[in-house]
N, C-alpha and C positions, 0 to 999 in steps of 0.2 A: 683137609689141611693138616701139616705135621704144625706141634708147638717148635721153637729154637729158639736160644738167646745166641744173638749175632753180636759180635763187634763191631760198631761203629767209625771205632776210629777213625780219620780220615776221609772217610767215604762223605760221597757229596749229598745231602738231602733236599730236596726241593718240596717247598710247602707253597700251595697258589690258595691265596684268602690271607685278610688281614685282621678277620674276628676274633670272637673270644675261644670259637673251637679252632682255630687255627693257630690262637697264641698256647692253647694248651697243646697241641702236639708240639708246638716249636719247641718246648720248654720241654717234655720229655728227650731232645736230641739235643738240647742245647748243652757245650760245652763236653759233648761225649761224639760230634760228627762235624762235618763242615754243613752247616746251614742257611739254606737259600733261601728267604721269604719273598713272593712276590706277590702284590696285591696294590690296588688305585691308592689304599687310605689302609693305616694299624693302629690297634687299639691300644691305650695306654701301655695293655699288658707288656707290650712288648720292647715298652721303653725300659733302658738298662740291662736288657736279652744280649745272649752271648749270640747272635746271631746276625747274615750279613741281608738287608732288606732292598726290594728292587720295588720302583715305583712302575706300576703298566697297567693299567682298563685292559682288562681281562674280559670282559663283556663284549670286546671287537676284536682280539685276539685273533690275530692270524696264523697260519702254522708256518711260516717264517719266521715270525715272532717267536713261537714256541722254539721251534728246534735249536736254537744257543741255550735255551733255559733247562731241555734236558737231556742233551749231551755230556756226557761223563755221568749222570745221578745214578747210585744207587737203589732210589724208592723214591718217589715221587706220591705227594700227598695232596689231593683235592680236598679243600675244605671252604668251596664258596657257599653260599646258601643257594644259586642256581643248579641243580641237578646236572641240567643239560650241560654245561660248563663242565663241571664234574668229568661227566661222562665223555666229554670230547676229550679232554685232557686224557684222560683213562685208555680210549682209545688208541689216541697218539702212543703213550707208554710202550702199549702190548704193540703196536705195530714193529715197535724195535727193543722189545724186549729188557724193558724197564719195569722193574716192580712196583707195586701202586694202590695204594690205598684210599677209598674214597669214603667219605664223610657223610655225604649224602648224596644217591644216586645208585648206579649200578655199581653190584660190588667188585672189586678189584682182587689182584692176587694176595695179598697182605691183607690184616686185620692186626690192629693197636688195641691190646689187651686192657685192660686195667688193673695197673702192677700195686704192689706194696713192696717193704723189703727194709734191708737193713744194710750194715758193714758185712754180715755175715749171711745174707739170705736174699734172694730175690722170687718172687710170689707173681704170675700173671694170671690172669681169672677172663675167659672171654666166653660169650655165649652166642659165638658167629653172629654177631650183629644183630642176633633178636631180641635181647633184650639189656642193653647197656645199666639200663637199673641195677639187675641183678647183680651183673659183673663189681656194680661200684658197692653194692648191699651186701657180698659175699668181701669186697678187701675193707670194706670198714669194720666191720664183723671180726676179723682176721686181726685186724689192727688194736679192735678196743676188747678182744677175748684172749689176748696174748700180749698185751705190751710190751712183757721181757724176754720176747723170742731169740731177738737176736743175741741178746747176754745167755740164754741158757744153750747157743750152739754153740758161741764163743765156750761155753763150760764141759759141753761135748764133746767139744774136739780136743781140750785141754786130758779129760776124763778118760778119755780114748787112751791117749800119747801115754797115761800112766798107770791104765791096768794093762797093757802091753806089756812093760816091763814087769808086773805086780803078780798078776793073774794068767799062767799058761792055757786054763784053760778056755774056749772059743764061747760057749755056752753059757760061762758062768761069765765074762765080760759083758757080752749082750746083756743077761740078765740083769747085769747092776747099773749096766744105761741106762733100760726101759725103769728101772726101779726108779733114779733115779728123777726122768720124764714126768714119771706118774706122784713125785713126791711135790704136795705143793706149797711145803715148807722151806724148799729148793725154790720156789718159784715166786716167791713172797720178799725172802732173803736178794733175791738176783734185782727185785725191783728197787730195796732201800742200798743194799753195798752187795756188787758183786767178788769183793775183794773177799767177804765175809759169808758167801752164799760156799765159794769156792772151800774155804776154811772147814766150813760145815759138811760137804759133802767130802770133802778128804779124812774128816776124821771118821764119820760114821759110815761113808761106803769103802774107804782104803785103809781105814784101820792104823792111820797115821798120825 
């Protein structure tokens, strides 16, 4: 499998299950795709979701039935707790070449990572479906071993734009990035005022 981050925009997403693992994919697409949920019954979660919900027993589903639900979809996500269900739906997909990610059951062309991320950063972590712990142990990890990630890329790029004009040469810019990176008086400062992190690193690495 290659990794990609796709745009959603627009594009139609179908999610069949009305659980808790089905309100949590809904809720990574929601408000970023157009969102189909269909399932008998949904759980709370998904009251107040940006998303459009269809009521159908899916447990008698016929492919009649199916075929208006994934017409036009972009990815198609089984998330009932029946495998077999799963797996039917999964089928249908690739028979007309619909991408498709299953929950539980046989795997599909797609896998849902487990992301973190920021205004300036986005982080997926997946370990092909063998161990979803991990995935979630490796972005919490991420999450509580960097808090101010996203403020010190926001400082990078700022950093960048003004040893460009400052510093001709190539070597010595890198160098006062990574210096930068590695200072964790930059990284302390970026947590209480980035206003003031920035300050700091202007006078001591630009000499301003």
């Amino acid at each position: 499998m290659i990794p990609l981050f796709v745009d959603c925009s627009g594009r139609r997403i179908v999610i069949f299950g009305g659980g808790e693992v089905a309100a949590r994919k809904a809720a990574c697409f929601s408000g970023k795709a157009d969102v189909l949920v269909v399932s008998r019954s949904f759980v709370p979660a998904f009251d107040g979701m940006g998303v459009k919900r269809q009521e159908l027993e899916l447990g008698t589903v016929t492919g009649r039935q199916l075929a208006p639900l994934l017409s036009g979809a972009f990815l198609v996500i089984a998330a009932l707790s029946d495998p077999a269900i799963n797996n039917r739906i999964g089928k249908a997909c690739k028979a007309i070449g619909i991408l498709f990610n299953n929950a539980d059951g046989k795997p599909g062309d797609v896998i849902l990572p487990a992301v973190t991320g920021g205004e300036n950063y986005t982080i997926a972590i997946s370990t092909r479906g063998a161990s979803p712990a991990i995935s979630r142990f490796i972005r919490e990890h991420i999450e509580e071993d960097f808090p101010a990630l996203d403020e010190m890329i926001g400082l990078q790029a700022r950093l960048r734009e003004a040893l460009k004009e400052r510093e001709p040469d190539q070597a010595r810019r890198t160098a006062i990035l990574w210096d930068v990176l590695e200072d964790h008086a930059v990284w302390e400062a970026l947590l209480d005022d980035p206003g003031r992190a920035w300050d700091e690193v202007r006078g001591r690495y630009l000499h301003a």
